[in-house]
N, C-alpha and C positions, 0 to 999 in steps of 0.2 A: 504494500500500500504506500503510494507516495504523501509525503506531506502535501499540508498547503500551502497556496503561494503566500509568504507573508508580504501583507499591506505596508512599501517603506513609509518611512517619517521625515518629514522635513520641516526645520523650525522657522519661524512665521517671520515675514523681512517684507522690505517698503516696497525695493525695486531688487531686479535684476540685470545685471550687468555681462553679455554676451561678448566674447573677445574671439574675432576671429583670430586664431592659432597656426593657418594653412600655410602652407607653402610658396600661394602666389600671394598670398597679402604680404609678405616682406621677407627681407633676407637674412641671414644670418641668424635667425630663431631669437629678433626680434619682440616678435608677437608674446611668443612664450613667457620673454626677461618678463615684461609688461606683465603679463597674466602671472608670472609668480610672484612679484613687489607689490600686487593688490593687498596683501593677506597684511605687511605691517601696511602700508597708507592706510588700510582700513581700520587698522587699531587704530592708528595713531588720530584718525578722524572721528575715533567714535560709531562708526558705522560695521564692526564686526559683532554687536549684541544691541537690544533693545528694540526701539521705537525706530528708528532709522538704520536698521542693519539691513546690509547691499547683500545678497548672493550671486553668487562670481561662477559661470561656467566658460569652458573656453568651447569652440565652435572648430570645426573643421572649414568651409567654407561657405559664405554669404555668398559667392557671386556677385561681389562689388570688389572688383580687388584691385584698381585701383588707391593708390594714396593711403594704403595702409601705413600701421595698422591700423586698422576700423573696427569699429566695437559698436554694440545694440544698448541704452538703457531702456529695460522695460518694465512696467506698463505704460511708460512716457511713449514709446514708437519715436524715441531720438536716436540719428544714425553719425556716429561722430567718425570725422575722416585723421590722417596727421595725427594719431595720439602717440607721440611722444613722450617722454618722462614726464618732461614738465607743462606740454596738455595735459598729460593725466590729472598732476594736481593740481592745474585748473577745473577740469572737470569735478574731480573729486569736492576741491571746496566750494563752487559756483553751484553745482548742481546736484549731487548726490548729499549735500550738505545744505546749500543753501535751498536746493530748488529751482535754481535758475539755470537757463540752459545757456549753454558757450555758445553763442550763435555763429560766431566765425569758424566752428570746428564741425556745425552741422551740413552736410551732403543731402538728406533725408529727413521728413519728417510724418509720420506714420500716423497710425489709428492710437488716440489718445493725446499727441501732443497741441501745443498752441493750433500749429496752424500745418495746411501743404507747403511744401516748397516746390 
């Protein structure tokens, strides 16, 4: 007799933050450094528990791969181009902090956010 499937758990957060990881968003594994230095910016911002804590998956490919690396916040539907180190903690303080989006780093803007681009 097989067991059953057990139902996973996952603890309850504001937004998610999608990191394309791929090989044609950038070189050098790039993408990756990015997606691994989320874990202290997000201590350090306050957003790895509570009331504003971010959940961080990386992505194989969006299919925008230009101007990586590009990254998703969701439920916002914000598509951010250029994130570099120090876009990131832009983004981090402006918008997963503050709420306000980097407008100059948006390519996209989806179901949920301000507005179309």
């Amino acid at each position: 007799m097989t067991e059953p499937v057990q139902k996973p758990k996952i603890s309850g957060y504001r937004r998610h933050l999608l990191v394309c990881t791929g090989p044609r968003c950038t070189q050098d594994g790039e993408s990756q450094a990015l997606f691994d230095s989320l874990g202290e910016r997000f201590k350090a911002a306050g957003l790895h528990e509570g009331e504003l804590r971010v959940k961080r998956s990386r992505v194989n490919c969006f299919a925008a791969c230009k101007g990586g690396p590009v990254m998703c916040v969701q439920p916002d539907g914000t598509w951010y181009y250029n994130v570099t180190p120090a876009n990131m903690a832009r983004i981090v303080e402006q918008h997963l902090v503050g709420g306000r989006v980097v407008e100059d780093l948006v390519f996209h803007q989806g179901p949920g956010g301000a507005d179309d681009r």
